[in-house]
C-alpha positions, 0 to 999 in steps of 0.5 A: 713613626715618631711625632715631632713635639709641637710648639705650645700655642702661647710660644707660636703666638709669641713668635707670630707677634714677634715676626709682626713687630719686625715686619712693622718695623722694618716696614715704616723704615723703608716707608718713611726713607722712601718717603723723606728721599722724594719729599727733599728731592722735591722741595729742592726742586720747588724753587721758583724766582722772578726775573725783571728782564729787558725786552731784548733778552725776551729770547734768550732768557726762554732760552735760558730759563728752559735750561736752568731749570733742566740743570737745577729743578729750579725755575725762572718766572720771567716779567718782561719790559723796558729797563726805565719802566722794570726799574720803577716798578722794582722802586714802587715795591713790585716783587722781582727777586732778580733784575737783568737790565739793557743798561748798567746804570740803573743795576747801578742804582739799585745797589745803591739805593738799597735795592739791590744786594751790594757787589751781586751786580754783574755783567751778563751780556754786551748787546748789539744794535740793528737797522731793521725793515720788513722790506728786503729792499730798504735797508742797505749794509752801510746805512745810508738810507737813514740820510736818503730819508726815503721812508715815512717814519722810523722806529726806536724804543723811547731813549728815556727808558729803553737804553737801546733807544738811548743808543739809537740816537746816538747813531743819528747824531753821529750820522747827522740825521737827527734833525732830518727825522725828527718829525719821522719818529715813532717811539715804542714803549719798549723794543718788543713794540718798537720790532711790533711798528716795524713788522706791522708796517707802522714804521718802514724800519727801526732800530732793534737789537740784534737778538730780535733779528738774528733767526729772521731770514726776512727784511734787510738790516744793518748791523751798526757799527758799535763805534757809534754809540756807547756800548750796550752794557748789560748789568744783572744784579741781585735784588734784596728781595732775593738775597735769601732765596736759592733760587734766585741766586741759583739764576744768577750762578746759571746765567754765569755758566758757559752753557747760558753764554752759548745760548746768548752768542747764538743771539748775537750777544758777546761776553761781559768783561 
């Protein structure tokens, strides 16, 4: 039989390190782009914005951070409060980056006092005002009983810087009942705490918006007519703050989007012209 001829020592070695280098090479190639592909994914996913939002959006703005963030990795910290006392803080420096307001007048004024970034102002949604009462009994379907006067106080937001308090004093007007309970008015600091008098017994009713009702079984209510009052517009609007973050204006594209407008119509919100 004949022997093979063997490799001398110095060409296996050779070939040893040759394979080494390879493999080491090829290693730190997947490693790195197995690396990298995560580490951009993940910084894409980081973004975080912070969002001024008016108490009756307090729902569907959970709703709708929930979902946006399920669409874009990003998310929506969100900082919840009246319209008046959102824009004070934003003027006084607080860091919100988007602001989402029960009005139009002061997304309005934002831009124009600099602010807000100019045209990023929208409107995201047109609300609804309701006559509410933990009583079953109390609240008719026309709203008489705020004529028949047989209740001990009535709740509203503060008309200063809650615009559905604006609005509801508007419908007294309208109705002629606001010299009758004037003495009979309890003001929240925002409709969050004016709903809070009403569940907790400290008003016998108040007017809140709809998408604070809309899932209770509970009570009795009158949807106001939107005839009474001017319509409650509400404008969102970049802030300067924002206007380089993707996140931010990555919210602001979301709550355009058709699955952010289904969210609001099952809180009674309708479309922004």
């Amino acid at each position: 039989m004949q022997n093979k001829p063997s490799r001398a020592p110095g060409a296996m070695a050779g070939a040893s390190r040759a394979r080494a280098r390879v493999l080491l090479t090829l290693g730190l190639t997947l490693g790195m782009g197995l690396m990298l592909v995560p580490l951009g994914a993940s910084i894409a996913r980081a973004g975080e914005t912070l969002v001024a939002v008016a108490a009756n959006f307090t729902a569907a703005a959970q709703d709708i951070g929930a979902a946006f963030t399920k669409a874009t990795g990003h998310t929506a910290t969100f900082s919840f409060g009246s319209t008046g006392k959102l824009y004070a803080q934003i003027a006084h420096g607080a860091p919100y980056q988007v602001f989402l307001a029960a009005d139009a007048i002061r997304p309005e004024k934002a831009e124009t006092e600099g602010l807000a970034v100019s045209g990023s102002r929208f409107t995201y949604a047109v609300g609804r005002l309701v006559l509410y009462s933990a009583d079953p009994t109390l609240v008719d379907d026309t709203g008489e009983v705020l004529t028949r006067g047989d209740f001990a106080r009535l709740a509203i937001a503060n008309p200063v810087t809650a615009p559905y308090g604006a609005a509801a004093m508007e419908v007294l007007r309208a109705l002629g009942a606001q010299d009758a309970v004037a003495t009979r008015l309890v003001r929240g600091d925002s409709l969050s705490q004016t709903l809070q008098f009403v569940i907790t017994g400290n008003a016998a009713l108040g007017f809140v918006a709809l998408s604070q009702v809309v899932d209770s079984p509970d009570g009795s209510r009158w949807l106001v007519p939107a005839t009474l009052h001017s319509p409650l517009r509400q404008d969102a609007v970049l802030l300067t703050r924002g206007a380089d973050d993707p996140a931010a204006r990555a919210f602001l594209d979301f709550l355009k989007s058709r699955e952010a407008r289904a969210i609001m119509g099952r809180y009674g919100y309708t479309d922004g012209p």
